[in-house]
VOPAGU-2260 file (C-alpha; in pm, 1 decimal, decimal comma):
REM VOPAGU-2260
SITE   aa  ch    i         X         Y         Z
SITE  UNK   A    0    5507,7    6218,7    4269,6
SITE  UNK   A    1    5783,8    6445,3    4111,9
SITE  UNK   A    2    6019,8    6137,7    4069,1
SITE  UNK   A    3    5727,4    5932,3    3840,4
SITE  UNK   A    4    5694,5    6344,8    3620,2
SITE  UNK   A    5    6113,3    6316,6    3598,4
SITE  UNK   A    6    6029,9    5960,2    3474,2
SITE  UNK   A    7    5778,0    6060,1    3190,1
SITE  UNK   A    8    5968,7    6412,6    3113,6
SITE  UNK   A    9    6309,8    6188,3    3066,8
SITE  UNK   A   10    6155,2    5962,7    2887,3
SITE  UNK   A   11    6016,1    6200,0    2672,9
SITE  UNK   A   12    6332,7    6344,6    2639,1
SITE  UNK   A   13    6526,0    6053,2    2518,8
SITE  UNK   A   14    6261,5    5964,0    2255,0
SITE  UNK   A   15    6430,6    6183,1    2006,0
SITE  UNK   A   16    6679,5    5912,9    1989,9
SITE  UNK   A   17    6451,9    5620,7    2036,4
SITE  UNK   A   18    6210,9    5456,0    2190,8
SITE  UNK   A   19    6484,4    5211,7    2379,5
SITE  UNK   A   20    6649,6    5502,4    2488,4
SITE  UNK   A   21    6304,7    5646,6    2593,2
SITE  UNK   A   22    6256,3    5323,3    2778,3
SITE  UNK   A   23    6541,5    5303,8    2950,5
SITE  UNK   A   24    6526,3    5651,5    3085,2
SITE  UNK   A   25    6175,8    5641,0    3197,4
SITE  UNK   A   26    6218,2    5262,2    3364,5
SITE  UNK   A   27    6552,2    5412,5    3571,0
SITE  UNK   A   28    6363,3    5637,5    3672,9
SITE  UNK   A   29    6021,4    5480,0    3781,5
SITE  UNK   A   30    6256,0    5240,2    3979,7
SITE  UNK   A   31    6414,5    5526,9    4203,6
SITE  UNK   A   32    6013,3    5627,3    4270,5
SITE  UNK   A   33    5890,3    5251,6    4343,1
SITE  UNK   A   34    6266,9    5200,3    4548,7
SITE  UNK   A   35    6134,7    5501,9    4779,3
SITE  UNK   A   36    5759,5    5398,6    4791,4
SITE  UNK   A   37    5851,3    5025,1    4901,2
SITE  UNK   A   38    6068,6    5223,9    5123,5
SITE  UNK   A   39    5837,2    5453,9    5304,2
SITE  UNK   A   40    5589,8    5181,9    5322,4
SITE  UNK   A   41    5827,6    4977,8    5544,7
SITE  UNK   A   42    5948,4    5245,1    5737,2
SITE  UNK   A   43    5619,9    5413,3    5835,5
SITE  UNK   A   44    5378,3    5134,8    5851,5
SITE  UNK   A   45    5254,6    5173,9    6205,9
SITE  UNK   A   46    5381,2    5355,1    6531,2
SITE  UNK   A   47    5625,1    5129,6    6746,6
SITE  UNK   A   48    5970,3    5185,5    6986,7
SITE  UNK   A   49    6211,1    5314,5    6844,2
SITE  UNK   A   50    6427,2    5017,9    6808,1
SITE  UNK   A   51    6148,4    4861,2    6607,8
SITE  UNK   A   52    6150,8    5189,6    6389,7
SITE  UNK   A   53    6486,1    5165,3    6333,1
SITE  UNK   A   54    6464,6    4795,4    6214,2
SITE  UNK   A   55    6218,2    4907,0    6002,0
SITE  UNK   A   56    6482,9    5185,8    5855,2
SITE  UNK   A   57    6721,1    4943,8    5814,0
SITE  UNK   A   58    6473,5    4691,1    5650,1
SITE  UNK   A   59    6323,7    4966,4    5416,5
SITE  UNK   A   60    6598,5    5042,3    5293,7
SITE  UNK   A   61    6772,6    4755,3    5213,1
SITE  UNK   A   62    6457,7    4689,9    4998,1
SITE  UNK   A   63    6519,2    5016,1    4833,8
SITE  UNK   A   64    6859,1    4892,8    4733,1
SITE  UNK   A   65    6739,1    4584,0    4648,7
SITE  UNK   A   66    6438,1    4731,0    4405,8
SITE  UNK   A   67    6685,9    4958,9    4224,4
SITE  UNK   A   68    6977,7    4756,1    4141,7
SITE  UNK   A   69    6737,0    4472,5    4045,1
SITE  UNK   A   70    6597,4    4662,6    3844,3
SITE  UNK   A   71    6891,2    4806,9    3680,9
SITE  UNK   A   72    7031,2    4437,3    3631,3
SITE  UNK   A   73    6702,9    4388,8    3437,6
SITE  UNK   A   74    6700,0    4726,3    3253,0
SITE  UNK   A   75    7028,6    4669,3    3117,3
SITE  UNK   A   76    7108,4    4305,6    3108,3
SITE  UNK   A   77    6825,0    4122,0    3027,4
SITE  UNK   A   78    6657,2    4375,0    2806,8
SITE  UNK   A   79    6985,9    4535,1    2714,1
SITE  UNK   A   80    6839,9    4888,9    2674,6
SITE  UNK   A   81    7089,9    5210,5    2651,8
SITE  UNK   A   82    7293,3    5205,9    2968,1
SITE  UNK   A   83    7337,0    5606,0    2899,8
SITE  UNK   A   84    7003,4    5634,7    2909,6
SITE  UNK   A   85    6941,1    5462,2    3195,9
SITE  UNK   A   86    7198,8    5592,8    3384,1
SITE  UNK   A   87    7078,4    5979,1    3302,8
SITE  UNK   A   88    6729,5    5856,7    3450,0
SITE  UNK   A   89    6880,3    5764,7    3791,3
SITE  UNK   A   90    7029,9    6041,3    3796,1
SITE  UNK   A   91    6752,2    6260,9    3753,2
SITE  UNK   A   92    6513,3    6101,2    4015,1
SITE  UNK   A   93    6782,7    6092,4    4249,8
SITE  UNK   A   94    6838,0    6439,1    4176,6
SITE  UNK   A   95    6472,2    6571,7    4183,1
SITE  UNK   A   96    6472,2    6365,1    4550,6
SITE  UNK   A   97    6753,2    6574,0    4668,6
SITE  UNK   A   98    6614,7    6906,1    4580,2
SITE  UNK   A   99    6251,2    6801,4    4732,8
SITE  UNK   A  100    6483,1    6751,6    5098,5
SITE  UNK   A  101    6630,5    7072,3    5000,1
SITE  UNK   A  102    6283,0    7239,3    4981,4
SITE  UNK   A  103    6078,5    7125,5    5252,7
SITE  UNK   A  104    6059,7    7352,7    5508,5
């Protein structure tokens, strides 16, 4: 949930300079949330051994990676929006996910 409000407030953000910018920002962004929601949904889809688990780790986040740096391929290839932009974005999701580790109990 933060990481999608770190999407919209970049986005917002960046729209002083454009609406590309804007778009790239907020996209970057969104695909660090959806990386960790395909992620989690792997990972924690049922209760099994612990090797299964542990595929399922493995798995989930190899999907992650896959999400995000297809994404970013898109983003900034295909649609060649800012890569600045875009790269600020990342950075900001990833960020906000560090600090909501930091914070949990």
């Amino acid at each position: 949930m933060w990481q999608v409000a770190v999407a919209e407030l970049m986005g917002l953000a960046f729209l002083g300079l454009g609406w590309r910018y804007a778009l790239a920002a907020s996209l970057s962004a969104l695909l660090i949330a959806l990386g960790n929601a395909l992620m989690a949904a792997r990972t924690f889809s049922g209760l099994a051994a612990g090797g299964v688990m542990l595929g399922r780790l493995i798995v989930g986040t190899i999907l992650k990676w896959v999400v995000i740096l297809g994404g970013l391929l898109v983003v900034l290839v295909h649609w060649k929006l800012p890569p600045l932009a875009a790269l600020a974005g990342l950075v900001a999701a990833f960020a906000v996910n560090l600090l909501a580790f930091r914070f949990k109990g």
